[in-house]
N, C-alpha and C positions, 0 to 999 in steps of 0.2 A: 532166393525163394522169399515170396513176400507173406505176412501175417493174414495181410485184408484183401479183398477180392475189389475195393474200391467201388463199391455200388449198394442201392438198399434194395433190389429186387432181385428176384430168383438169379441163379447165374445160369438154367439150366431152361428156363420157358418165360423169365421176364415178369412174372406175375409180382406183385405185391408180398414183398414176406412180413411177416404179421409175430409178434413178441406172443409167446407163448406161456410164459414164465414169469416169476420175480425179479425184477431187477437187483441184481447183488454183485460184490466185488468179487472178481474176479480169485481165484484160488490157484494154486499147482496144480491139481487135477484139471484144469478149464484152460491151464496158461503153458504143464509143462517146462519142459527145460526154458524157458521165455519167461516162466513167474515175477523175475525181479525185476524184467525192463516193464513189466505191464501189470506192476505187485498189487496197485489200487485203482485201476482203470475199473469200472461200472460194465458189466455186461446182462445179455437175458437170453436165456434160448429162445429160437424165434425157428419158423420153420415155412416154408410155402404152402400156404393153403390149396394150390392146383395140384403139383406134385409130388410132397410131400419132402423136399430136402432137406435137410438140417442144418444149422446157422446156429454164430453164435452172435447175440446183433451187439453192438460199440455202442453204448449208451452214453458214458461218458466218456472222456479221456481222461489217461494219468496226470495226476497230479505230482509226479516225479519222473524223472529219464527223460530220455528222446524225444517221449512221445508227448511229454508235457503240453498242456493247452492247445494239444492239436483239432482242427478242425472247430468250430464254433458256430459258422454260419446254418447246420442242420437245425439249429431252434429258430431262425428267423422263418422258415417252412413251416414249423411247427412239427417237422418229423420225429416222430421217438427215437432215433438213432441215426448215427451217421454213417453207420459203413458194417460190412460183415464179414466174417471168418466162417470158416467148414466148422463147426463144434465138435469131431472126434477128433480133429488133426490141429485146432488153431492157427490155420495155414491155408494160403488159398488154393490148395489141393485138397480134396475130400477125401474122409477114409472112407472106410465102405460102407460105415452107419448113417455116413452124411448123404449117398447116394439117393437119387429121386426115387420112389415107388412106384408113380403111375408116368406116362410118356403125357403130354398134353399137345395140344394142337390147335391152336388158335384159328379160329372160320371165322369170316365176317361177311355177316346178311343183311341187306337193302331193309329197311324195315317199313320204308313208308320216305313218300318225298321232303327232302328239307323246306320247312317255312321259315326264312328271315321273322325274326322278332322285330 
């Protein structure tokens, strides 16, 4: 069973997840039996603005363990994080509070012909 779901958008409709919160270190409460391998990794609640899931977004990485200086190329993007966790479960399985609220459903409309610039 893995921590991070490996993506910065919804896992559930793809939309953009958006940091809802303060950036802060990570705690037992947010890490669970996991606290020590992930005791000062950066994280922020974040959540999808379309369906509302809950996420907990990787801001930074730890600076100790395994996961030390992982991932680094999300600042060359300019992305606020690099990757997301469920936020009640820390695990890329949701508990029930992480669960989406609304269903979403992407349509896409002609809106007028393409002009070359």
């Amino acid at each position: 069973m893995s921590r991070n779901l490996c993506r910065t958008d919804c896992y559930y409709c793809e939309c953009s997840v958006q940091i809802v919160g303060p950036v802060r270190t990570g705690t037992v409460a947010d890490f669970g039996p996991y606290a020590d391998e992930y005791r000062d990794m950066k994280i922020a609640d974040a959540e999808c603005p379309a369906c509302e899931a809950k996420y907990l977004a990787w801001v930074e990485p730890p600076t100790v363990g395994i996961h030390a200086g992982r991932a680094t190329t999300w600042r060359e993007h300019g992305d606020p994080f690099y990757d997301l966790s469920f936020r009640s479960s820390f695990n890329d399985e949701p508990g029930d509070a992480d669960l989406p609220v609304y269903a979403v459903e992407k349509v896409w409309n002609r809106v007028g012909r393409f002009v070359p610039s």
